[in-house]
Backbone as a ProteinNet text record, in pm:
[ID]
protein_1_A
[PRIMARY]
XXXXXXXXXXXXXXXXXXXXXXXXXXXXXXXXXXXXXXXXXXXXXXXXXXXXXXXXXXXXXXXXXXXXXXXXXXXXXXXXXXXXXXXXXXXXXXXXXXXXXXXXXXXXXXXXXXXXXXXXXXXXXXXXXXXXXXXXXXXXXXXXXXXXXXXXXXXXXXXXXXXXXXXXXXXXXXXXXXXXXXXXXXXXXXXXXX
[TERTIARY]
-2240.1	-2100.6	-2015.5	-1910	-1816	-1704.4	-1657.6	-1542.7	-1389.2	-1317.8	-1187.2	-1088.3	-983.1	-925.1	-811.3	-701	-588.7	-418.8	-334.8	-211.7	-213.2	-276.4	-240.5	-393.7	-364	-513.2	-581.1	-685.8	-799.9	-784.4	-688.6	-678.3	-755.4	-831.1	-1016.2	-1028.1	-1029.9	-1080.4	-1253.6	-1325.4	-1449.8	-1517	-1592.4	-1644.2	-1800.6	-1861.7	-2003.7	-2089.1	-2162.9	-2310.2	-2320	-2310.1	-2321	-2429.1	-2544.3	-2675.1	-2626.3	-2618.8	-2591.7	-2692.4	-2760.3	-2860.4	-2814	-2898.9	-2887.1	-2886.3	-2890.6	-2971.2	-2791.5	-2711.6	-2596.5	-2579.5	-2563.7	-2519.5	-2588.4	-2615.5	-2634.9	-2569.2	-2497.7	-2477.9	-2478.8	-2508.7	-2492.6	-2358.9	-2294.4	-2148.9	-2098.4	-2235	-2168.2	-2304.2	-2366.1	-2455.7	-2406.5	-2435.6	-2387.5	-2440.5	-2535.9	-2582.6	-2510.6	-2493.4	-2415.9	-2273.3	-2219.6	-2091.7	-2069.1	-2143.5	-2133.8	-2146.8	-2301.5	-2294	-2165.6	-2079.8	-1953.6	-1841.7	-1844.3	-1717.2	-1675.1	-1755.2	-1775.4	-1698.5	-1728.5	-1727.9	-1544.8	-1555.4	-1375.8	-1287.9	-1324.9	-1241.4	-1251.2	-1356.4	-1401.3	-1431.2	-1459.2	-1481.9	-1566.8	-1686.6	-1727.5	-1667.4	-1731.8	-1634.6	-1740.7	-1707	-1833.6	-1762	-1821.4	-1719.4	-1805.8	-1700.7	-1794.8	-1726.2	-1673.7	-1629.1	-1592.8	-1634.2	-1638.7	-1538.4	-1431.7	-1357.6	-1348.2	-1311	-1269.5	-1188.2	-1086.1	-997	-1005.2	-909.9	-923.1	-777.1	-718.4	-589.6	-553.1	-427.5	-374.9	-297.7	-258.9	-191.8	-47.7	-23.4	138.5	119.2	26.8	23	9.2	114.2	98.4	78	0.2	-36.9	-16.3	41.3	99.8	251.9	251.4	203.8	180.4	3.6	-6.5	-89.4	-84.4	-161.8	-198.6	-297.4	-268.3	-242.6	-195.3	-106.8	-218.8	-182	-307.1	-283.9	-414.3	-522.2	-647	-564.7	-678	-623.5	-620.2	-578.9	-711.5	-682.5	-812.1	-830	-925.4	-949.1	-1002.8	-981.4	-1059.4	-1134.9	-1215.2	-1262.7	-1266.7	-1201.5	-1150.4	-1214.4	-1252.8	-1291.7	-1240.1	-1205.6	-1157.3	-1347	-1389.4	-1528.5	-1490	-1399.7	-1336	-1207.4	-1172.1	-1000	-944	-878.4	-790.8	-663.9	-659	-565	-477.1	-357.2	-309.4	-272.4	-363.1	-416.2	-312	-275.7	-157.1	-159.1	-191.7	-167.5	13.7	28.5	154.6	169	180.9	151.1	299	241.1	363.4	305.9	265.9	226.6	371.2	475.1	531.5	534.2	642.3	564.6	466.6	419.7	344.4	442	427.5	456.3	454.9	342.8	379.6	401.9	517.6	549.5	652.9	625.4	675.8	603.7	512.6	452.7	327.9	315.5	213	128.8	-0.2	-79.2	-133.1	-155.8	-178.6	-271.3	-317.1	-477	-530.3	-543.2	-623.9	-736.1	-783.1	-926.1	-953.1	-1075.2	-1090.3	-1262.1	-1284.4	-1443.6	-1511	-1374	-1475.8	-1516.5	-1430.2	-1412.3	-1489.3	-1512.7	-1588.3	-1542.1	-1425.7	-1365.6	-1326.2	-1318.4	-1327.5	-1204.2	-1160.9	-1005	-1010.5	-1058.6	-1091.2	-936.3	-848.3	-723.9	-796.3	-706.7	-763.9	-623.6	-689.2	-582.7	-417.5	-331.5	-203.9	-119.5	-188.5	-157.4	-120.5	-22.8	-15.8	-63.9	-121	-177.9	-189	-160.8	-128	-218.8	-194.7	-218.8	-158.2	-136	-64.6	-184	-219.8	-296.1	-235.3	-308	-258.8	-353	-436.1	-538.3	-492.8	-566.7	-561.1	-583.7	-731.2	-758.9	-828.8	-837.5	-878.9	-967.6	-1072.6	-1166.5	-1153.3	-1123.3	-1125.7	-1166	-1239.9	-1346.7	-1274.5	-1307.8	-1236.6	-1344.6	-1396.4	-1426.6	-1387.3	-1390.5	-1277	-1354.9	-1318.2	-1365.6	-1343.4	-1267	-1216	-1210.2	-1198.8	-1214.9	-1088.9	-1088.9	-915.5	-874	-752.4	-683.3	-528	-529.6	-404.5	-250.1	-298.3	-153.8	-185.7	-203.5	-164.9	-135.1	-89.5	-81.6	113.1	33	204.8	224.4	362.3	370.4	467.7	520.1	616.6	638.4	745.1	836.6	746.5	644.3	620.4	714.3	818.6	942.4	1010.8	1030.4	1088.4	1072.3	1222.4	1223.4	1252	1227.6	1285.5	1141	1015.4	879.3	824.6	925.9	935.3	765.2	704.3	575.4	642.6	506.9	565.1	397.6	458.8	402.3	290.3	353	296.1	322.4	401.6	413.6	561.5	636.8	775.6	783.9	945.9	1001.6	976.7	998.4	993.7	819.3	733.9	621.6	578	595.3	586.1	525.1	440.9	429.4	391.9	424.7	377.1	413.2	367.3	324.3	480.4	521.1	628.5	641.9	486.9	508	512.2	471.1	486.5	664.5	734.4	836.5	956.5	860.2	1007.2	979.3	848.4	814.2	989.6	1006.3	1115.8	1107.2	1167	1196.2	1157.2	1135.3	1062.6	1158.9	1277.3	1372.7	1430.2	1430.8	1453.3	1331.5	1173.1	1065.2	1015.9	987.8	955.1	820.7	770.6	606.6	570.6	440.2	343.7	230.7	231	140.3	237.3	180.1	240.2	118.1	141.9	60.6	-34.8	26.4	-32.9	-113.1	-132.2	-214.1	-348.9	-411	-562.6	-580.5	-621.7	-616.5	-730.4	-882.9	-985.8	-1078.8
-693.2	-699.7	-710.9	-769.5	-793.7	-736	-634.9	-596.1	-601.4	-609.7	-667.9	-645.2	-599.8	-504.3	-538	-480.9	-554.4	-479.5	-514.4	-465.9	-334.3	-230	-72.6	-28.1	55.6	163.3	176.2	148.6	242.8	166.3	89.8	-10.5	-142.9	-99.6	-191.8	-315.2	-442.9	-548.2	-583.4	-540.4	-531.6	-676.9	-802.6	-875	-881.3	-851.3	-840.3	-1007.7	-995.4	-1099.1	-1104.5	-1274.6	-1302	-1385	-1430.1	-1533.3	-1575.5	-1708	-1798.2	-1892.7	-1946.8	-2037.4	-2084.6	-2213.5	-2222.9	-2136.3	-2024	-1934.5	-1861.9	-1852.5	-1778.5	-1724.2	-1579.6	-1504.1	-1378	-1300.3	-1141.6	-1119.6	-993.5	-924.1	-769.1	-669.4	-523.2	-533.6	-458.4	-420	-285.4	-202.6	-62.1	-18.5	-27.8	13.8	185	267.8	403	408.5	341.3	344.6	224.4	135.2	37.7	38.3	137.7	176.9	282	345.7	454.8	391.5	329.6	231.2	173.7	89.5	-9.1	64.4	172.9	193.8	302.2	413.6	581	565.8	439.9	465.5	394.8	318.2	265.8	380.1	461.4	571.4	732.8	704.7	866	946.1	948.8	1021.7	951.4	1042.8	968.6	996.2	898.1	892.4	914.1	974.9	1046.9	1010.5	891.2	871.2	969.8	1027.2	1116.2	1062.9	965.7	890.7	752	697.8	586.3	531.1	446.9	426.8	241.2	250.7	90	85.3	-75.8	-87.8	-227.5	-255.8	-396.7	-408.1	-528.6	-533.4	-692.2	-699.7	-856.7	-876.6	-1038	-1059.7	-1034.1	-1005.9	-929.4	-764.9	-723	-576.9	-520.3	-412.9	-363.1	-217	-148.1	-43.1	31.9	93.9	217.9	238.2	247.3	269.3	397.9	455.2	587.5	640.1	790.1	851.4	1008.6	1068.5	1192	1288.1	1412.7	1512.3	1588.5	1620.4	1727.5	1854	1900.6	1893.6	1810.3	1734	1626.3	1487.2	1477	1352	1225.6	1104.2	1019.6	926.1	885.1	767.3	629.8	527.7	424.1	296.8	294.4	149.1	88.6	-82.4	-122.4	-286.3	-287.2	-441.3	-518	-632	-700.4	-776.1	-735.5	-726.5	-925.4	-903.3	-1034.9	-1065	-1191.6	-1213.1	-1249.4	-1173.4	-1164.3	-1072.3	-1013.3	-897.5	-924.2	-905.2	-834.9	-688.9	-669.7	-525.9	-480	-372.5	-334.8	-228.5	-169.9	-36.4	-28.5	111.6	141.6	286.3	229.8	398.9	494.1	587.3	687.4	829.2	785.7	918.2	941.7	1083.2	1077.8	1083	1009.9	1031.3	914.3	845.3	666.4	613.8	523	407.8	279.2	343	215.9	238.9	347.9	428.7	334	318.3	245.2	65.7	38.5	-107.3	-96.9	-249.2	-236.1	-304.6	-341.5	-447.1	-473.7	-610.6	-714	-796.9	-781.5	-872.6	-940.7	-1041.1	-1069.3	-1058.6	-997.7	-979.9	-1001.8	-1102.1	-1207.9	-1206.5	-1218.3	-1219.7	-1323.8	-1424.4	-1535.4	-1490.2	-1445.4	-1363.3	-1298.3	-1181.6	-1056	-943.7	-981	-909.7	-749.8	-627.6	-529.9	-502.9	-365.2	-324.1	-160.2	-103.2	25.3	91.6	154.2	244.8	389	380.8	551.5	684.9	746.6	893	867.7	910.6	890.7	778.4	674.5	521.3	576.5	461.7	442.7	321.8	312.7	255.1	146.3	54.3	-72	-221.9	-254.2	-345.3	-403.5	-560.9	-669	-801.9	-777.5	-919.7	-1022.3	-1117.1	-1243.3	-1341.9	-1319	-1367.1	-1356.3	-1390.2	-1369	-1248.8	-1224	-1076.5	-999.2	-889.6	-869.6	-688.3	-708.2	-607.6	-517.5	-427.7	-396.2	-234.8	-227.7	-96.8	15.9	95	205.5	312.8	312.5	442.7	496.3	626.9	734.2	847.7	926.6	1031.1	1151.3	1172.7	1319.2	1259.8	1371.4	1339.4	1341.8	1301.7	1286.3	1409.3	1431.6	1530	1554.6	1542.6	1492.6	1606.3	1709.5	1800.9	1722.5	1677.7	1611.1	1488.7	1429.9	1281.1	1273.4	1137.7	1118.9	991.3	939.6	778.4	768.9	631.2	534.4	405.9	390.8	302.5	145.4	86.4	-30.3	-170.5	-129.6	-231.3	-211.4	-108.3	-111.9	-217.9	-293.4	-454	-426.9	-249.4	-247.3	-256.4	-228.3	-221.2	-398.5	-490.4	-601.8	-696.7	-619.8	-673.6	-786.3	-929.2	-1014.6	-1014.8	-973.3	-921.5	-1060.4	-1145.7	-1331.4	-1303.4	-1255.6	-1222.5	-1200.9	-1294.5	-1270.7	-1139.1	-1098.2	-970.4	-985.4	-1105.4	-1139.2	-1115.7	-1151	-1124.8	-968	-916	-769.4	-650.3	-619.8	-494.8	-354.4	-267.3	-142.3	12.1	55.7	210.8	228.2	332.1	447.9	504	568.6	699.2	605.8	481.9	388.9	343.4	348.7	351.5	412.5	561.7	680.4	765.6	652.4	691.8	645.2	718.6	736.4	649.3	533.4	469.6	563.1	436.1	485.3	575.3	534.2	578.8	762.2	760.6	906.6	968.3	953.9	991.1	1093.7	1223.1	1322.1	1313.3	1250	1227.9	1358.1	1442.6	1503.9	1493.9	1356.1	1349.5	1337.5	1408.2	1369.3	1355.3	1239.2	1140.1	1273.5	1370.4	1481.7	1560.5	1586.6	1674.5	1593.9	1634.7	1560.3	1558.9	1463.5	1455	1472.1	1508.4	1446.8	1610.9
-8131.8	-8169.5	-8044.3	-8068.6	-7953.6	-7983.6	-7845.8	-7879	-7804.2	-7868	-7846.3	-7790.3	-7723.7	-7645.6	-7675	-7748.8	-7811.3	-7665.3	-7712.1	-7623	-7635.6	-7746	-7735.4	-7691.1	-7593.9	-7572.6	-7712.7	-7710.2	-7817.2	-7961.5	-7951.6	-8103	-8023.3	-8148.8	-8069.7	-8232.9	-8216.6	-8272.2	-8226.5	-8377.5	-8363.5	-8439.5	-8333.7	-8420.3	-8421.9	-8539.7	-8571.5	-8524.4	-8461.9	-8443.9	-8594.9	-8604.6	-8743.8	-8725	-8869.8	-8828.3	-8946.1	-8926	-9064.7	-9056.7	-9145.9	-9184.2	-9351.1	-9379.2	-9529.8	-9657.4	-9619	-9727.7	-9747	-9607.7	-9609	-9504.6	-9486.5	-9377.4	-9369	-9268.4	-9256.6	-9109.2	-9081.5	-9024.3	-9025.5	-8922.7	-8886.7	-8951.7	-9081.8	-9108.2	-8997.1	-8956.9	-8882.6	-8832.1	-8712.4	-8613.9	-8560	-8579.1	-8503.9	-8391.6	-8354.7	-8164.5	-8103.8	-8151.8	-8132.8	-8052.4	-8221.8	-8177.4	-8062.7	-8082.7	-7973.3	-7838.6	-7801.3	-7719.5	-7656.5	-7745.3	-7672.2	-7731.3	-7798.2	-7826.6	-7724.9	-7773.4	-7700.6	-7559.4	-7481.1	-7319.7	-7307.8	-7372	-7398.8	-7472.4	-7583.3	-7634.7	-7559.1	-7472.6	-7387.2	-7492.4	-7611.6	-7670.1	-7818.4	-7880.4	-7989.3	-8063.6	-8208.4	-8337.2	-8446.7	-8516.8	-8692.7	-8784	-8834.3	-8931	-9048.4	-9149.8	-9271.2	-9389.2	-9416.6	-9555.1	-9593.7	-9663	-9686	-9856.2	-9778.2	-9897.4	-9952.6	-10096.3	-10083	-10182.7	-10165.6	-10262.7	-10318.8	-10389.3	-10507.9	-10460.2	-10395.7	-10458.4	-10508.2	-10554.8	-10573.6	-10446.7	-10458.8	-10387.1	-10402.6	-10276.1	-10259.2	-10217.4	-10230.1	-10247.4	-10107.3	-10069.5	-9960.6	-9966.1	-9877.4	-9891	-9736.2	-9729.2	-9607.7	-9571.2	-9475.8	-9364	-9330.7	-9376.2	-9389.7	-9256.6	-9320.3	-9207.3	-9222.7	-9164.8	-9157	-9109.9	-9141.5	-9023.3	-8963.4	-8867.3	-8789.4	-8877.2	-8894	-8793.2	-8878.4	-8977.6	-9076.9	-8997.2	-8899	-8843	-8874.2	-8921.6	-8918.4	-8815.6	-8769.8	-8703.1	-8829.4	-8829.1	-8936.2	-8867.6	-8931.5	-8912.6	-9048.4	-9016.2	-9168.5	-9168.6	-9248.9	-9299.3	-9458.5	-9455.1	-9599.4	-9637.1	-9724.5	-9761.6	-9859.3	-9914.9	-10009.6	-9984.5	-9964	-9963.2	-9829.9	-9812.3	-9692.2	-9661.9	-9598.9	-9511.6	-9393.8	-9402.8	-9244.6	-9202.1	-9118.4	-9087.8	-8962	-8976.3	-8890.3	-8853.5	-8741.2	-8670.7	-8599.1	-8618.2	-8581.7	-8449	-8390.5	-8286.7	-8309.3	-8361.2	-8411.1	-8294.3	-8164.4	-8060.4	-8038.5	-8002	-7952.2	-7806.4	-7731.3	-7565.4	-7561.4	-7599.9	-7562.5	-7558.6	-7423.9	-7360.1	-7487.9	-7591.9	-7683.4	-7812.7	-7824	-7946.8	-8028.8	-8158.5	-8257.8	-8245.8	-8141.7	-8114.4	-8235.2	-8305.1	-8341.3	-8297.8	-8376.5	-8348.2	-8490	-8537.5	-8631.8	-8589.7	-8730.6	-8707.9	-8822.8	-8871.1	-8985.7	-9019.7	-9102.7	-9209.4	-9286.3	-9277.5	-9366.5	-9405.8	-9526	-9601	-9499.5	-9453.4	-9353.3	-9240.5	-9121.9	-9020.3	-8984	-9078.1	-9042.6	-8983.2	-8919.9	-8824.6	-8895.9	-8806	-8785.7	-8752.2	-8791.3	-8713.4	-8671.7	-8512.1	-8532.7	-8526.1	-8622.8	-8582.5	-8534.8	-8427.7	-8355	-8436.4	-8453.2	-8478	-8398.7	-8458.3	-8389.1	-8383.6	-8526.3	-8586.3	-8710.7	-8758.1	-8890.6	-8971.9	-9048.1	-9114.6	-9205.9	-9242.8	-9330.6	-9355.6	-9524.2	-9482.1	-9582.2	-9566.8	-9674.9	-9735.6	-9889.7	-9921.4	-9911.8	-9834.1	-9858.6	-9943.1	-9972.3	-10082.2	-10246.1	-10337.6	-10475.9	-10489.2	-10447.6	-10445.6	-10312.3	-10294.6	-10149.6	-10219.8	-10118.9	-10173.8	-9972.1	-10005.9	-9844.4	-9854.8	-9708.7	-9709.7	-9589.6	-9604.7	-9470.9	-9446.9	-9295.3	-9234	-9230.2	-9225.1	-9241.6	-9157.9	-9014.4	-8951.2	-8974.5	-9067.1	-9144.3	-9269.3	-9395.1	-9485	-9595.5	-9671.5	-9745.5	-9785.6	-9714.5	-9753.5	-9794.5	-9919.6	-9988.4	-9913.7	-9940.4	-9833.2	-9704.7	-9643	-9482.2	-9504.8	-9642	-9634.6	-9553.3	-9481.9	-9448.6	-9494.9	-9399.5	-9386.9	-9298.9	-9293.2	-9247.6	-9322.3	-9393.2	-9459.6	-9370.9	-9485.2	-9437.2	-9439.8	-9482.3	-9461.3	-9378.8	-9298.7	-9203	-9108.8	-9066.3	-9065.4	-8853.1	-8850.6	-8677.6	-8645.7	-8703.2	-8658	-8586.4	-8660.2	-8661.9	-8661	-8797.1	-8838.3	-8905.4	-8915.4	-9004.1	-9102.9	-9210	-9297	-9356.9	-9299.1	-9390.9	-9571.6	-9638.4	-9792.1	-9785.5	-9868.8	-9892.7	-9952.6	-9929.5	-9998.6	-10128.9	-10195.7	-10345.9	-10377.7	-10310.7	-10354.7	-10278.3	-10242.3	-10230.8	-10301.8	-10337.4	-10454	-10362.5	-10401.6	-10329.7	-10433	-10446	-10480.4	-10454.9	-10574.8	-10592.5	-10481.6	-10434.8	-10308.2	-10209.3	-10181.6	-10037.4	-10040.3	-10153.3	-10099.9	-10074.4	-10061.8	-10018.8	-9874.8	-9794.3	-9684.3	-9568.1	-9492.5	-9395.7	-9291.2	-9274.9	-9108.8	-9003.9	-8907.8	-8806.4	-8750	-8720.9	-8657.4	-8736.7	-8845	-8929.6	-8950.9	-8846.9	-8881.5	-8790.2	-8820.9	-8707	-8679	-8606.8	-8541.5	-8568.9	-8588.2	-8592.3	-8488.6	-8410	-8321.1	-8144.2	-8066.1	-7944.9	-7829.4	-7795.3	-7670.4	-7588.1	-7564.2	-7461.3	-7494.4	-7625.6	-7731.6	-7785.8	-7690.5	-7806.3	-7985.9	-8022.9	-8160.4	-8177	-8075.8	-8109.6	-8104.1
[MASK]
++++++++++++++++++++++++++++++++++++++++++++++++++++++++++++++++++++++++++++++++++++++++++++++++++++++++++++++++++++++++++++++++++++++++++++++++++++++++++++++++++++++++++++++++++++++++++++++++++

């Protein structure tokens, strides 16, 4: 696997060794010596993931920009298994040099591509497909009292979502999450999350 080194520390774009022949495709979806191998020595620290999630959505459907509060903070590794995604980390550290920046990436069933968010991100993503089947590592395990967010419309984060406002759908609770700007971080840059 090859890995990717995007504009924020530790927000890592992971692409899998793919073998395609007539028959189709196989690739490693998640190696744990692997990862440890190329990831461990870029994050200084390892990662356990202990849960494994997945979703169905249509197109238009956006989901976050979530996260969780310490001391259930998550790290993810995320893949679109069918469809297509734009995958979006948000650094909500207070005290980073790259606080409120995100990074965007597409994930695609063709692709393969990988999106690792480290702890101290917020979370998102937008279908741009018909339908999109997408999977999540998860290093802590779900814990509904620590759920947070950030208002994925917030238009100062200045994501471009690729999905008009008119085609848009999102969850009741995704839209009474608070701007970045009226949002009291929980995480600060100086405090290990790990």
């Amino acid at each position: 696997m090859e890995i990717i080194k995007t504009a924020i520390k530790d927000v890592l774009i992971i692409e899998p060794r793919v073998f395609k022949d007539a028959r189709g495709y196989f690739f490693e979806s998640f190696s744990k010596r692997e990862f440890d191998e190329k990831v461990t020595p870029i994050l200084g620290h390892s990662i356990n993931f202990v849960q494994d999630n997945e979703s169905m959505s249509r197109r238009g459907v956006m989901r976050g920009l979530h996260f969780q509060r310490p001391p259930f903070t998550q790290s993810k590794l995320v893949r679109c298994v069918r469809g297509a995604v734009l995958d979006v980390a948000v650094d909500i550290r207070k005290g980073s040099p790259t606080y409120g920046q995100h990074v965007a990436v597409e994930l695609t069933e063709e692709n393969h591509r990988q999106f690792f968010v480290p702890r101290g991100f917020a979370h998102g993503f937008a279908v741009l497909s018909d339908i999109a089947v997408f999977q999540y590592k998860c290093d802590e395990f779900y814990h509904p009292e620590a759920d947070g967010g950030i208002s994925i419309v917030d238009n100062s984060l200045g994501i471009d979502w690729k999905i008009s406002d008119a085609e848009a759908i999102l969850s009741e609770k995704d839209t009474k999450h608070s701007m970045l700007k009226d949002f009291e971080s929980p995480f600060d840059i100086n405090v290990s999350l790990y």
